[in-house]
C-alpha positions in Angstrom: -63.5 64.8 23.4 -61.5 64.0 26.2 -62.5 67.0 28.6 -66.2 65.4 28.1 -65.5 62.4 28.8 -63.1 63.2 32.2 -66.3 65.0 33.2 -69.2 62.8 32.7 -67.6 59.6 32.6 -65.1 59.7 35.0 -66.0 62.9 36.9 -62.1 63.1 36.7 -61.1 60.0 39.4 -58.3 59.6 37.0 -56.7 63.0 38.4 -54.1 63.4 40.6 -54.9 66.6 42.9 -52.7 69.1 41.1 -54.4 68.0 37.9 -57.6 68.7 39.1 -56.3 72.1 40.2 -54.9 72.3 36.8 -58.5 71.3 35.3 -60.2 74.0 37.9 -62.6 71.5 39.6 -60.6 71.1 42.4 -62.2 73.3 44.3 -65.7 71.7 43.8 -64.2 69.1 45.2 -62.8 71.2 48.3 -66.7 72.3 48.5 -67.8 68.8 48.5 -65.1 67.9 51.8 -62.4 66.4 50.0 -59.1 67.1 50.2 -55.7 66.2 49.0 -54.4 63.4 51.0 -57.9 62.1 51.3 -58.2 62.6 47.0 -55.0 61.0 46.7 -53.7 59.2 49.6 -57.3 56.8 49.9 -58.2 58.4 53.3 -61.5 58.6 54.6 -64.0 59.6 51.7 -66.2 62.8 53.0 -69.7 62.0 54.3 -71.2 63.6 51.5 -70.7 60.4 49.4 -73.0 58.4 51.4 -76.2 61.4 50.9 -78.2 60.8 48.2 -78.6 63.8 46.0 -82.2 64.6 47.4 -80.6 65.5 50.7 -77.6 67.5 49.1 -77.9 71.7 49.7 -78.6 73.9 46.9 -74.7 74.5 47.1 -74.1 70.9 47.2 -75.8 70.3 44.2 -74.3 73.3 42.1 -70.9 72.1 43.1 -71.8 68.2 42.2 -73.1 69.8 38.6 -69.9 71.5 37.5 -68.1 68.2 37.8 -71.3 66.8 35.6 -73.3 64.9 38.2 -76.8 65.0 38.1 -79.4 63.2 39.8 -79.0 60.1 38.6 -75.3 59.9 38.3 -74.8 61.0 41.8 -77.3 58.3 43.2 -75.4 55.8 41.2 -77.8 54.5 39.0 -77.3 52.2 36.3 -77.9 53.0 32.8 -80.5 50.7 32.0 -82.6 52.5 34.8 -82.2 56.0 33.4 
């Protein structure tokens, strides 16, 4: 189904910010350090995206689960590596 697929697939990229509001994972995002204008407007990405999921808190990590990362997803690796 589509909500799946926005999730694990996409982790919802698609979204504009009001969307993701709409969703209700916008404020995992918020957690995370993103914003608005940086979600929508291509400004700086939060430094979170450049720490592997090892170094993530325990809050880090709960927030990066309910929009479907896991370990391997976060890290970006490939499927033929799972």
């Amino acid at each position: 189904d589509a909500e799946i697929w926005d999730c694990y697939v996409n982790h919802y990229y698609g979204y504009y910010w009001d969307e993701l509001e709409d969703a209700g994972v916008a404020k995992y995002y918020s957690a995370l350090g993103w914003t608005k204008a940086s979600w929508e407007e291509g400004g700086a990405e939060p430094a979170i995206e450049d720490l592997y999921w090892n170094e993530l808190s325990e809050t880090e990590k709960e927030n990066a689960i309910n929009l479907c990362y896991f370990e391997y997803s976060w890290n970006w690796i490939g499927l033929d590596d799972w």
